[in-house]
C-alpha positions in Angstrom: 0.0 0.0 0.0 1.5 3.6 -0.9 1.0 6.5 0.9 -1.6 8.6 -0.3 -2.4 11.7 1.3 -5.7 12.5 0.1 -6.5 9.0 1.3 -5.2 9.9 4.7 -7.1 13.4 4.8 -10.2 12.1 4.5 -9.3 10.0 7.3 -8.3 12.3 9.2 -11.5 14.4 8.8 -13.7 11.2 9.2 -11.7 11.1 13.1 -12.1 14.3 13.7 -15.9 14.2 12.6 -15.9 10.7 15.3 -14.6 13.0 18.1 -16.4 16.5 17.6 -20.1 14.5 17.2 -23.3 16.9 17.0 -20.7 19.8 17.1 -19.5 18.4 13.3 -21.6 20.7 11.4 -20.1 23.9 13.1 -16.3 22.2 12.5 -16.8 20.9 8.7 -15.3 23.8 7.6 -12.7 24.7 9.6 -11.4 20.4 9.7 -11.4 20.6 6.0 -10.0 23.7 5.0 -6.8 23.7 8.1 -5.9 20.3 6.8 -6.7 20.9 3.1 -4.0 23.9 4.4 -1.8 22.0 6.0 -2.1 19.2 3.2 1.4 19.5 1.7 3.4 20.0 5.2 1.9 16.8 6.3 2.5 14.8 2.9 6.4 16.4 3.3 6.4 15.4 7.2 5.3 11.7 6.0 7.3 11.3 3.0 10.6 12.2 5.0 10.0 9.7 7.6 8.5 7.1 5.4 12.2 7.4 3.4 13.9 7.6 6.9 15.5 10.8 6.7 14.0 11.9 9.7 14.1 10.2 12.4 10.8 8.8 14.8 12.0 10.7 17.4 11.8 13.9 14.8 8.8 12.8 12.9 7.3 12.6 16.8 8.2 16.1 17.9 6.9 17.4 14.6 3.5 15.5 14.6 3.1 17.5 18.0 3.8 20.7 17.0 0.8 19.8 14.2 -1.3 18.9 16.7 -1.1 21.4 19.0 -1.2 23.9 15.5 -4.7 21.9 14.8 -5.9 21.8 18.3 -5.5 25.7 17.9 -7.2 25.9 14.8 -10.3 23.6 15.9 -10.6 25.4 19.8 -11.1 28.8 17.4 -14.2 27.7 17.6 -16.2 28.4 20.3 -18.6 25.4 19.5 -16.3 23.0 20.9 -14.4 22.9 24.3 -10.7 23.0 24.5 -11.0 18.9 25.8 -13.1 18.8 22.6 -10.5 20.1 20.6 -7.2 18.4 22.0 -9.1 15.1 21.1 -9.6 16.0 17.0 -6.8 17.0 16.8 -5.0 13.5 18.6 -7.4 11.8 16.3 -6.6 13.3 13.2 -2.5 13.3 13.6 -2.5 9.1 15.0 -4.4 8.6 11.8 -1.2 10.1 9.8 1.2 9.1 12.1 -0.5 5.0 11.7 -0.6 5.6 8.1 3.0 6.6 8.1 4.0 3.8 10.3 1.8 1.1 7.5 3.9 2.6 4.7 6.9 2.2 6.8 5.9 -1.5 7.3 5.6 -2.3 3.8 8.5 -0.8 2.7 11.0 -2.8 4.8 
């Protein structure tokens, strides 16, 4: 299986949209359009550890700087509570970081 980022976006909304529940209608936009934003950074992020030249440890410290960048983004809206938010964003970056590790698997 290759890595395909569009693939992993719309998982990565589909967790968000599992986490945020009734609130999902108020989030919709602002999911889609901060990872449709953050699209190519997050394809880069995967690509380099994917080909090993970062690190896990790297690749680690980088997915949470995303997260907390995302958990900003989704607690911008005053719909959903800051506990809210931390978990859509968790849930959106462990489905990268599992579809990095997959691609990871099948490469070796």
């Amino acid at each position: 299986m290759k890595f395909d980022i569009n693939e992993v976006i719309s998982e990565m909304v589909a967790a968000v949209k599992d986490v945020v529940g009734e609130n999902w209608n108020e989030v919709l936009t602002v999911a889609n359009q901060f990872l449709q934003n953050r699209k190519e950074r997050l394809e880069l992020l995967a690509e380099l550890r994917i080909s090993g030249d970062i690190s896990k440890k790297r690749f680690e410290s980088r997915l949470k700087d995303e997260t907390l960048i995302a958990e900003a983004e989704f607690h911008a809206i005053a719909v959903i509570s800051k506990a809210v938010a931390q978990k859509a964003a968790n849930a959106a970056m462990e489905v990268l970081e599992n579809a990095v590790k997959t691609a990871i698997n099948i490469a070796k």
